[in-house]
C-alpha positions as CSV (number, residue, x, y, z in Angstrom):
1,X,-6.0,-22.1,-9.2
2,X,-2.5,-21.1,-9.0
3,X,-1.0,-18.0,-8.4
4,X,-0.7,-15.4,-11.2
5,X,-3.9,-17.1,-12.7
6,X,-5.9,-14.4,-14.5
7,X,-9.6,-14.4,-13.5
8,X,-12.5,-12.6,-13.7
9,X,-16.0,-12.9,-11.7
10,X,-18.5,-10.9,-10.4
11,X,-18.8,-9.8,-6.9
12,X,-20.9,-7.7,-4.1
13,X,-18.8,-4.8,-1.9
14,X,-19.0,-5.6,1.5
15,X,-16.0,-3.6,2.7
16,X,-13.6,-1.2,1.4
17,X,-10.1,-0.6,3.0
18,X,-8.9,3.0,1.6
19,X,-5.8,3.0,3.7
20,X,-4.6,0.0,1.8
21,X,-6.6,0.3,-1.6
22,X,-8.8,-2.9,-1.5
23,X,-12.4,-4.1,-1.7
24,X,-13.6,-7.1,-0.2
25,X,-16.0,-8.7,-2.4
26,X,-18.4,-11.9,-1.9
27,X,-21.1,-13.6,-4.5
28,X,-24.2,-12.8,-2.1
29,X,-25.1,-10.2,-0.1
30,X,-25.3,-9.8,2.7
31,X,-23.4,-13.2,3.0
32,X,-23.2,-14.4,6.2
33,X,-21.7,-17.5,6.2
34,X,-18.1,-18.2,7.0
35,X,-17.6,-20.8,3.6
36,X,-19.0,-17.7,1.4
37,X,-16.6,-17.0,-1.5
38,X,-13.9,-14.3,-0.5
39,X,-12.1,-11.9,-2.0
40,X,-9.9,-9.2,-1.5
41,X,-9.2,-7.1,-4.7
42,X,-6.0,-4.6,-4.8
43,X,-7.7,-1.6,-6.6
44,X,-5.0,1.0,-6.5
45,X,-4.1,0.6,-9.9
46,X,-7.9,0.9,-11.7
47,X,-9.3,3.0,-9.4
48,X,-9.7,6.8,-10.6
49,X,-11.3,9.8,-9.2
50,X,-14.8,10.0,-9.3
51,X,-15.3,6.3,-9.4
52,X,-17.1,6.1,-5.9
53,X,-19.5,3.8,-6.8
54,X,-17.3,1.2,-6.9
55,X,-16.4,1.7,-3.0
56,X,-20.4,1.6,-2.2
57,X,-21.2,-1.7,0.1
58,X,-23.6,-3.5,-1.5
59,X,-22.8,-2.8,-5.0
60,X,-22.3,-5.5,-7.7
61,X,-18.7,-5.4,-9.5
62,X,-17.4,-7.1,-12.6
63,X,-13.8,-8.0,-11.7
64,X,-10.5,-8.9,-14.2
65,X,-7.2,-9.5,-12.8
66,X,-4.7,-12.0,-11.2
67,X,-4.7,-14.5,-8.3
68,X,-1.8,-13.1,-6.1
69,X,-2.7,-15.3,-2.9
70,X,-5.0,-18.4,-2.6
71,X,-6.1,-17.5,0.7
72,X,-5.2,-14.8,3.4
73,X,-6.9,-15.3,6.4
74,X,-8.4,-11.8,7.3
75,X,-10.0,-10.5,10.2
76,X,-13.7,-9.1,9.5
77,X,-14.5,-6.1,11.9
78,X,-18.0,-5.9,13.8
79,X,-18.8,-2.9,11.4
80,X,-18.0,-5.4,8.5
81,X,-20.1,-8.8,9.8
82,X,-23.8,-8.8,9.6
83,X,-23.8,-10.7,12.8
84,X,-21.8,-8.0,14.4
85,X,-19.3,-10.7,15.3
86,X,-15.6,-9.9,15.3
87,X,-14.5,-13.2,13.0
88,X,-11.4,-14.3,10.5
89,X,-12.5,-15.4,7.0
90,X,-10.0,-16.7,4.8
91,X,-10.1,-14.9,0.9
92,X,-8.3,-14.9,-2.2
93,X,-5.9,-12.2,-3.2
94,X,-6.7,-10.4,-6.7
95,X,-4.5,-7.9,-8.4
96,X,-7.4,-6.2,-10.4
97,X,-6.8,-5.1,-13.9
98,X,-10.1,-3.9,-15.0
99,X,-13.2,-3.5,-12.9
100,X,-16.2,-1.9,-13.5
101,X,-20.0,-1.6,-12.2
102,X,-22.5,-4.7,-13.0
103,X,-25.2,-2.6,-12.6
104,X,-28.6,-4.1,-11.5
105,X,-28.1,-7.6,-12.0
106,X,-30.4,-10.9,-11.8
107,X,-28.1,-13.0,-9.2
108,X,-29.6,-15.8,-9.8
109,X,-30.2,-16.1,-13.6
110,X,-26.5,-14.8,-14.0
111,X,-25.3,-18.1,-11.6
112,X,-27.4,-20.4,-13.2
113,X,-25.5,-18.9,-16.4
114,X,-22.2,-19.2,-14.8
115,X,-22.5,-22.9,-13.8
116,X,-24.4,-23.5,-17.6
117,X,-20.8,-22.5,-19.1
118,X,-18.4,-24.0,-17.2
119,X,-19.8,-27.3,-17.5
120,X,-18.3,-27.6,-20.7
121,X,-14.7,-27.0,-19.9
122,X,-15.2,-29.2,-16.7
123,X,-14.7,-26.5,-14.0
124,X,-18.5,-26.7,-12.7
């Protein structure tokens, strides 16, 4: 996927960085292995007052926006790792667009889903 690729995907808060406007978001939670799917979504730009519930660790996020980095190699904090580990994990930069809550969701049904339609255009 190359830079300035538009995506969007689902993901589970499991940090936010105010100072510098982003979330860091992973398909499982908690996710607790290194190869789990990273990213780290610039939210300046979509995120209003009184939308706190995006910010909430743990909560399930629909995400639109743009690659701006394939992968950054971040540090996770011992607050941030379930293991309470202090770790690098390397994610990919989004530039979100458009995000909004996912609500209670069915993991599992929503992957199976996922994979179900991109079969067809060969990405799966």
């Amino acid at each position: 996927m190359a830079s300035g690729t538009k995506v969007r995907f689902l993901g589970c808060v499991h940090a936010y960085y105010g100072e510098k406007g982003q979330l860091l978001l992973r398909n499982h939670y908690p996710a607790t292995a290194p190869e789990t799917p990273t990213a780290l979504v610039n939210i300046d730009s979509v995120l209003s007052d009184g939308q706190n519930d995006f910010l909430q660790v743990g909560a399930w996020l629909n995400v639109v926006g743009n690659v701006r980095e394939l992968s950054k190699s971040i540090a996770m904090t011992a607050d941030e790792d379930p293991w309470k580990v202090s770790r690098r994990t390397e994610a990919t930069v989004v530039d979100a667009t458009m995000i909004w809550s996912a609500g209670a969701i069915k993991l599992e049904r929503y992957q199976t889903a996922a994979q179900r339609y991109q079969k067809p255009l060969g990405t799966g």
